[in-house]
N, C-alpha and C positions, 0 to 999 in steps of 0.2 A: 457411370456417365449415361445420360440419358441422349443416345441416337434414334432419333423420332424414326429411324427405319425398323429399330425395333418392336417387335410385340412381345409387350411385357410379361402377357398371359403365357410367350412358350418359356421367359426364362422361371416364372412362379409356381407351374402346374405343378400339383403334389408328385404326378408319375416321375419330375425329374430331380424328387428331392430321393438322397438316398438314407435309405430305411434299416441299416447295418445295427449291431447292439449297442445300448446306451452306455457311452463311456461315461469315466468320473467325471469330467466339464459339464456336461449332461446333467449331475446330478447338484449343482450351483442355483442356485436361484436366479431369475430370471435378470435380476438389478444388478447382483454383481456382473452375471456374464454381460449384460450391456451395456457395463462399466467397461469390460475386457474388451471389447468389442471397439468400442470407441476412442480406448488407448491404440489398437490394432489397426487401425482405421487412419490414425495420425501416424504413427509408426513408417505404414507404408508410403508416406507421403516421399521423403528423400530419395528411396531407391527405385519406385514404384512410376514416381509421376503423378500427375492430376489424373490420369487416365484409369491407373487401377487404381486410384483413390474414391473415385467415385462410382468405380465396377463395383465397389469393397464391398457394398452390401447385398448386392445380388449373389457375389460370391458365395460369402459363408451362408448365403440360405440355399447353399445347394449340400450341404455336410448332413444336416439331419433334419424331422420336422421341428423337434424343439426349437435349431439355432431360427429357422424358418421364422416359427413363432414367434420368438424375441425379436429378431432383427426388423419384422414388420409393425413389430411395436414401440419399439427405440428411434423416437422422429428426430434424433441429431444427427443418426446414419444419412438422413434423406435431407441434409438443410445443404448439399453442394449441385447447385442445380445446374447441367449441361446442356443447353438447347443446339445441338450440332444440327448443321444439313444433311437430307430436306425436310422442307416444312411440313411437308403435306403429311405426316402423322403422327397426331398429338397424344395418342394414349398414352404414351411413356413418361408425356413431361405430365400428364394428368395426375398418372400415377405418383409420382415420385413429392409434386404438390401435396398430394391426398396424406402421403407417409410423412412428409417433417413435420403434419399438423400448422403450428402455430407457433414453430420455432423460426426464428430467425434464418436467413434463407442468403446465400451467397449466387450469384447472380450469372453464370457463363454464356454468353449468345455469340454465337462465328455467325456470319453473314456470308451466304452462298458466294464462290466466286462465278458460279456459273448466272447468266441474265436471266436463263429459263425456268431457274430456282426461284426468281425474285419476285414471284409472280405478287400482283397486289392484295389479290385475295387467299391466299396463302398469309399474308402478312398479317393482312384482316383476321383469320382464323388466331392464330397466334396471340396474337396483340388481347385480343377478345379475352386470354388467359392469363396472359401478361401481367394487363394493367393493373387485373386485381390482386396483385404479388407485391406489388412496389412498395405498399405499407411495410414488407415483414424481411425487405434485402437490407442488408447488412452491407454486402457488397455488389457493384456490379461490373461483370466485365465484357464491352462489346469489343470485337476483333473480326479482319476478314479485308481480303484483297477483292475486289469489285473493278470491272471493266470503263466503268466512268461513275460518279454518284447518279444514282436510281433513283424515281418517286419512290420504290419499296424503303428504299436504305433511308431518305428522309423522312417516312412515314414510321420508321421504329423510332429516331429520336426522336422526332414532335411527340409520340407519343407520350412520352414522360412528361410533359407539357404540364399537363393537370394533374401528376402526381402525387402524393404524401409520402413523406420520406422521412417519419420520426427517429427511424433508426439506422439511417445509412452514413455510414462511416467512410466509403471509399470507393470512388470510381476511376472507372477504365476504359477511354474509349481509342482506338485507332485501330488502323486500317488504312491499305494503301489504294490511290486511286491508278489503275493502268493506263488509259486515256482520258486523262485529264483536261487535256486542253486547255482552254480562258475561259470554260463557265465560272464565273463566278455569282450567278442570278440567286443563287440559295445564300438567304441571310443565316449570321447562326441562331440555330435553335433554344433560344430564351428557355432553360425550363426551372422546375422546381420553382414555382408560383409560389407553393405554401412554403417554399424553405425547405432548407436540409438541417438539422440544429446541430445536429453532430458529425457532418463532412467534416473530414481534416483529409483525408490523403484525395488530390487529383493527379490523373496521366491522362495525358491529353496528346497522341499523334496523330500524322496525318490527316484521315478527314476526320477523328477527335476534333484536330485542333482547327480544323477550317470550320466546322459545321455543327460544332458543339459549344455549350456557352453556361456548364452551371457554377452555382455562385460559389463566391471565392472568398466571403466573407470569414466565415470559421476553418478556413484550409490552413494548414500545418506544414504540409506536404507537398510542392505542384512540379509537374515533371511537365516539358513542354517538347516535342518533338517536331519535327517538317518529315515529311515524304517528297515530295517533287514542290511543292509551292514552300516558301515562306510567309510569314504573317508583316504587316507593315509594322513599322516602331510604333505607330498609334495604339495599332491592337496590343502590343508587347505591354504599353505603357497601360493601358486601362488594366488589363488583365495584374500587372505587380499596383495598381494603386487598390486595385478591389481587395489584395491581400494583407488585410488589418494583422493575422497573426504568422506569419509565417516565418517557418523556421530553417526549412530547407526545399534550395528551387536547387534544379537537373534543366538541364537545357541541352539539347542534342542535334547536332551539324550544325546548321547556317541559316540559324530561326529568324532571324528577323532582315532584311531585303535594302532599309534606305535607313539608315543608320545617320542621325542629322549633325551638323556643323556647327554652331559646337555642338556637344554634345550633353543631352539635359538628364541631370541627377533625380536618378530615383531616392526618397527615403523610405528604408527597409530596416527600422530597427528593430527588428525582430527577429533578423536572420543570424544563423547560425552555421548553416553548411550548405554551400557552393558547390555545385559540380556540373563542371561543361565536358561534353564528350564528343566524340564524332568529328565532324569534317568541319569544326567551324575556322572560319575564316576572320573573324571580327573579336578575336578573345579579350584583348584589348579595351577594346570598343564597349563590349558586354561590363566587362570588371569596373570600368571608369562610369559606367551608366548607374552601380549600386552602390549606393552609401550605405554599409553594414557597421557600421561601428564597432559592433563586437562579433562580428562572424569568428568562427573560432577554425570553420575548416573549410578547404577547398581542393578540389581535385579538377585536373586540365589531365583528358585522357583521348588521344593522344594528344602531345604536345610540340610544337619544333621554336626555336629561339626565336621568331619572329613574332609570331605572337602574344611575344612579351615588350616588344620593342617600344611601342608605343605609352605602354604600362610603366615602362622600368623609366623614361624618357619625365614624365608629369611626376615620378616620387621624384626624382631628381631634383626637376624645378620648384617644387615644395618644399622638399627637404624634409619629408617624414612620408611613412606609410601609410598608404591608403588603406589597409586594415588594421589598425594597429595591435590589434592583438592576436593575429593569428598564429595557431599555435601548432595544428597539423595541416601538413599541405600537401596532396598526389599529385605525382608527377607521370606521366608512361608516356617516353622516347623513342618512336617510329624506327627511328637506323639511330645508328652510333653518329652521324652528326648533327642529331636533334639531341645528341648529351650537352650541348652547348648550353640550350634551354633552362640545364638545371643550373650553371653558374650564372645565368641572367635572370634567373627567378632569383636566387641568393640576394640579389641588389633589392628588387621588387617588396620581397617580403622578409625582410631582415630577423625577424620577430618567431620565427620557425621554428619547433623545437621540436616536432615529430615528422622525419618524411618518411613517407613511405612511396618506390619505387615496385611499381608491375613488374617492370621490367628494364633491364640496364645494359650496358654495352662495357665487359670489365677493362677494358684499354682506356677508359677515359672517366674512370671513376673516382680516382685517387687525383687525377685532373681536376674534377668539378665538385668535388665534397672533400677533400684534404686540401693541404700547404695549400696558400698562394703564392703563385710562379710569377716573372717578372721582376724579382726584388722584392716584392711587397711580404709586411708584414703579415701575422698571423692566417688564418683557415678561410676558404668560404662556408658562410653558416653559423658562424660565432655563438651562435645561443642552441644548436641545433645539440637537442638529449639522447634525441632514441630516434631507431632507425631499420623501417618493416622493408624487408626484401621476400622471395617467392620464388618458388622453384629452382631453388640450386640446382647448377651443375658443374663439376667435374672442370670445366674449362673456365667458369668465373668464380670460383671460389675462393681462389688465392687473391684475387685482387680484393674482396673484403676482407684478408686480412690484415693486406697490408695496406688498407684505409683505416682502421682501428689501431694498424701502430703508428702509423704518421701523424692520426691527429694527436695519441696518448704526446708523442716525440714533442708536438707543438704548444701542450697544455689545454689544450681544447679538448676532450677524451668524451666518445661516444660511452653513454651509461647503460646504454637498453637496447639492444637491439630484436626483434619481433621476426620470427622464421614459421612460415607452414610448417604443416607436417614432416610432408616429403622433405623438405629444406632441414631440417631437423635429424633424419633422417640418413641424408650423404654427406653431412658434415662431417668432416674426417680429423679434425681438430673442435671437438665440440668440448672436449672436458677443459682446452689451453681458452677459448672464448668465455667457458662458465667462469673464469677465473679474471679475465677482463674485466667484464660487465652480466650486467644481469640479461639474462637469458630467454626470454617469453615464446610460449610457442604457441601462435595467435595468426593470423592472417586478417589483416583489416582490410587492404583491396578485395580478398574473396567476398570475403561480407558487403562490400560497398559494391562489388559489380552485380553480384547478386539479387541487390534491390532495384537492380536499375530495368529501364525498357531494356529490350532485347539484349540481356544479360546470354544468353546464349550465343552471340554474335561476337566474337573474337576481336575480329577484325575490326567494329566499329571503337573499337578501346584502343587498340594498339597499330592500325593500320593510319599513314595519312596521306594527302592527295597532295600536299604544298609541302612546299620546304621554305 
C-alpha cells in the first residue's frame, strides 16, 4: 500500500535487505519466480486483505537482494495503487507509478477526513500525478468520510473531467458527508468527455451518488447508495434510462425521496438481477417502477411483509406476475415476525424455484414454506426446487427437517437444498438428508453479500428500522 507518509527509500535501501545464503528459490530464474510472486500476491488477498496485498511487494524485497531485484522488475506487483492520507508526500505514489510501468493500474484514493488534510494545493500536487494515470486505470476506487463537500473533494472529481479512459472497467465512488446540510449548489460532475468504452461495473454512494455523474451507457453493473440525502425519481429515472445494457442494479436504503402517483414504468429489458438492501422503505414502489421481463433474480435484504403489500395487492389485480420468470429469490427476515414476508412473497412471485434465506426464525418455517394451514390445499411455493440456508445451528435444525418431510408428505418434495460449510459441518443427520435430495455445499447469499457495498456491514442486510 502506498501511505504517502512513507519514504520509500527507507523500506528499498540495500542495508535493509537481508543478505543470508542463497537458497534453492534463489536459484529460479527470474520469470518463474515472478510468476511465484504474483500467484503469492493474489493468494494473500482472502486472508491478508487489501492492505498486505498491496505491502506484498515491499515485502518479499526485504528476503534477499535477488527477490529485491525481481520484484522491482515485475511491474504487475506494482499495478494496486493506494493513495492513503496525507497528501503532502508524493514519493511513494511516484515510486510505485514508476514500478507497474505501463501496466494497467487499479485505482485506490481515501479522502482525508480531517479539513486541514484537504488543503487545495495539496490536491493540486496530487492531481498534477494523477491525471496522467487515467489512460492506464483499470479500476478506480474513491472513498472517505469528510465534514461537509470541500472545493478540495470537488476538485479530485472535476478532475476526471478531461480524462481518457480506454481501459476502465469499474468504478467506485462514495463517501459520507458529516454536515451536510441543504448545499446542494454543486452540480454533478459531468465527466468522461472522451468516454469510457469498456465501463460495465458502477457504485455510486453517498457524495458518489450526489456529486458524481459518469456515463452509464456500456454499464452492466450499477449499485446506487444514499448516505443522509436521497436522489429525486427524476434523477433515479435518467440514471436507469442512460442504462442501454444492464444486467444487474443493487439499490440500498431509501434511494429515491418522492416516489410519483401513479407510478411511471421504467423499460429494463436487459436485467437480470435485482437486489435491494438496507432500510428501504418504498420496496414496492421500486419493483412496480422496473419492467424486467426476464429478470431471473432478486434479493430484499432485510425484509418485513409490508413491503410486499403493495406488490402482492397489483399481481392480484392483474392476475399474473410481475416477473414472470423469476426463478431465484433472497429473502433475510429481521425477527421472526417479518417470517410473514416470506408467505406473502409466495403470492408475489409464484414462479420461484430457488430461495435462499440468510437467515430464518425455525418456529415459523414449516408455517411459510410447507402445508397451507386454514383448510387450503397444497404448499406455499408450488414450483419452489432447491433451497440455500447458512449457518446452522443446533436450535434450528430440526425444523428443516421437518419442512422437507411435510412438503415430501404433500407431494411438493424439495430436490436441492445448498448449505455453507459450517452448515455442512453440524448437520447431525447429513447422510438421512443426502438420501432425500441432493445435497450442495455452496453458499450463494455469501457470494451475493460479498459483492455488495458495505458487505462488511451486517446489520445493513439483516437489521430493520420498520415493521
Amino acid at each position: 500500500m502506498v501511505n504517502l507518509q512513507d519514504n520509500v527509500g527507507d523500506n528499498m535501501e540495500p542495508d535493509r535487505v537481508y543478505s543470508g545464503t542463497v537458497t534453492s528459490i534463489d536459484s529460479l530464474p527470474p520469470e518463474l519466480l515472478a510468476c511465484i510472486f504474483e500467484m503469492a500476491q493474489m493468494m494473500s488477498l482472502p486472508s491478508g486483505g487489501l492492505a498486505r496485498f498491496r505491502r506484498f511487494p515491499f515485502i518479499v524485497s526485504q528476503v534477499s537482494r535477488f527477490w529485491r531485484h525481481v520484484t522491482l522488475g515485475c511491474a504487475v506487483l506494482w499495478c494496486n495503487v493506494d493513495i492513503s492520507p496525507p497528501w503532502t508526500r508524493l514519493a511513494g505514489l511516484v515510486f510505485y507509478l514508476e514500478r507497474s510501468k505501463s501496466c494497467l493500474i487499479d485505482l485506490t484514493l481515501t479522502i482525508p477526513s480531517s479539513q486541514d488534510d484537504l488543503d487545495v494545493l495539496n490536491v493540486d500536487d496530487l492531481l498534477s500525478i494523477v491525471n496522467l494515470q487515467y489512460h492506464r486505470c483499470r479500476t478506480i476506487n474513491i472513498s472517505g468520510t469528510v465534514h461537509k463537500i470541500a472545493p478540495a473533494v470537488m476538485k479530485i472529481l472535476t478532475s476526471m473531467h478531461l480524462g481518457q479512459y480506454p481501459n476502465m472497467e469499474r468504478i467506485v465512488v462514495e463517501g459520507s458527508e458529516r454536515d451536510s446540510g441543504l448545499d446542494m449548489s454543486h452540480p454533478h460532475s459531468q465527466i468522461f468527455i472522451s468516454g469510457a468504452p469498456k465501463l460495465a461495473d458502477v457504485r455510486l454512494g453517498g457524495i458518489g451518488l450526489l456529486y458524481f455523474q459518469p456515463p452509464l451507457g456500456t454499464v452492466t453493473e450499477l449499485h446506487l447508495a444514499r448516505e443522509k440525502r436521497s436522489i429525486s425519481f427524476s434523477d433515479f429515472s435518467r440514471m436507469l434510462k442512460a442504462c442501454r445494457t444492464l444486467t444487474t442494479l443493487a439499490i440500498y436504503d431509501d434511494l429515491v425521496s418522492d416516489w410519483p402517483t401513479p407510478l411511471q414504468v421504467h423499460n429494463v429489458p436487459s436485467l437480470r438481477h435485482l437486489h435491494i438492501y438496507g432500510n428501504m422503505l418504498s420496496v414496492s414502489q421500486l419493483l412496480l417502477s422496473v419492467s424486467a421481463p426476464d429478470l431471473e433474480a432478486l434479493s430484499i435484504a432485510p425484509v418485513v411483509a409490508s413491503d410486499l403489500k403493495l406488490m402482492c395487492a397489483e399481481g392480484k389485480r392483474d392476475n399474473k406476475p410481475w416477473f414472470p420468470v423469476l426463478r431465484s429469490l433472497t429473502l433475510a427476515p429481521p425477527h421472526p415476525d417479518a417470517m410473514k414476508a416470506i408467505s406473502v412473497a409466495s403470492e408475489c412471485f409464484p414462479t420461484t424455484q430457488l430461495l435462499i434465506l440468510p437467515n430464518f426464525y425455525p418456529e415459523f418455517l414449516v408455517e411459510t414454506l410447507g402445508p397451507k394451514s386454514n383448510g387450503l390445499d397444497g404448499t406455499h411455493w408450488p414450483h419452489l426446487d432447491g433451497l440455500a440456508i447458512r449457518e446452522i445451528q443446533e436450535k434450528n435444525e430440526a425444523a428443516v427437517y421437518s419442512l422437507i418431510e411435510s412438503r415430501r408428505a404433500t407431494g411438493d418434495p424439495l430436490n436441492k437444498i445448498y448449505l455453507d460449510v459450517v452448515s455442512i459441518k453440524r448437520m447431525t443427520r447429513l447422510k438421512w438428508l443426502e438420501d432425500q435430495m441432493l445435497v450442495v455445499e455452496a453458499d450463494p447469499w455469501g457470494r451475493r453479500q460479498s459483492n455488495a457495498l458495505h458487505a462488511y456491514d451486517r446489520d445493513r442486510f439483516y437489521a430493520s428500522m420498520h415493521h
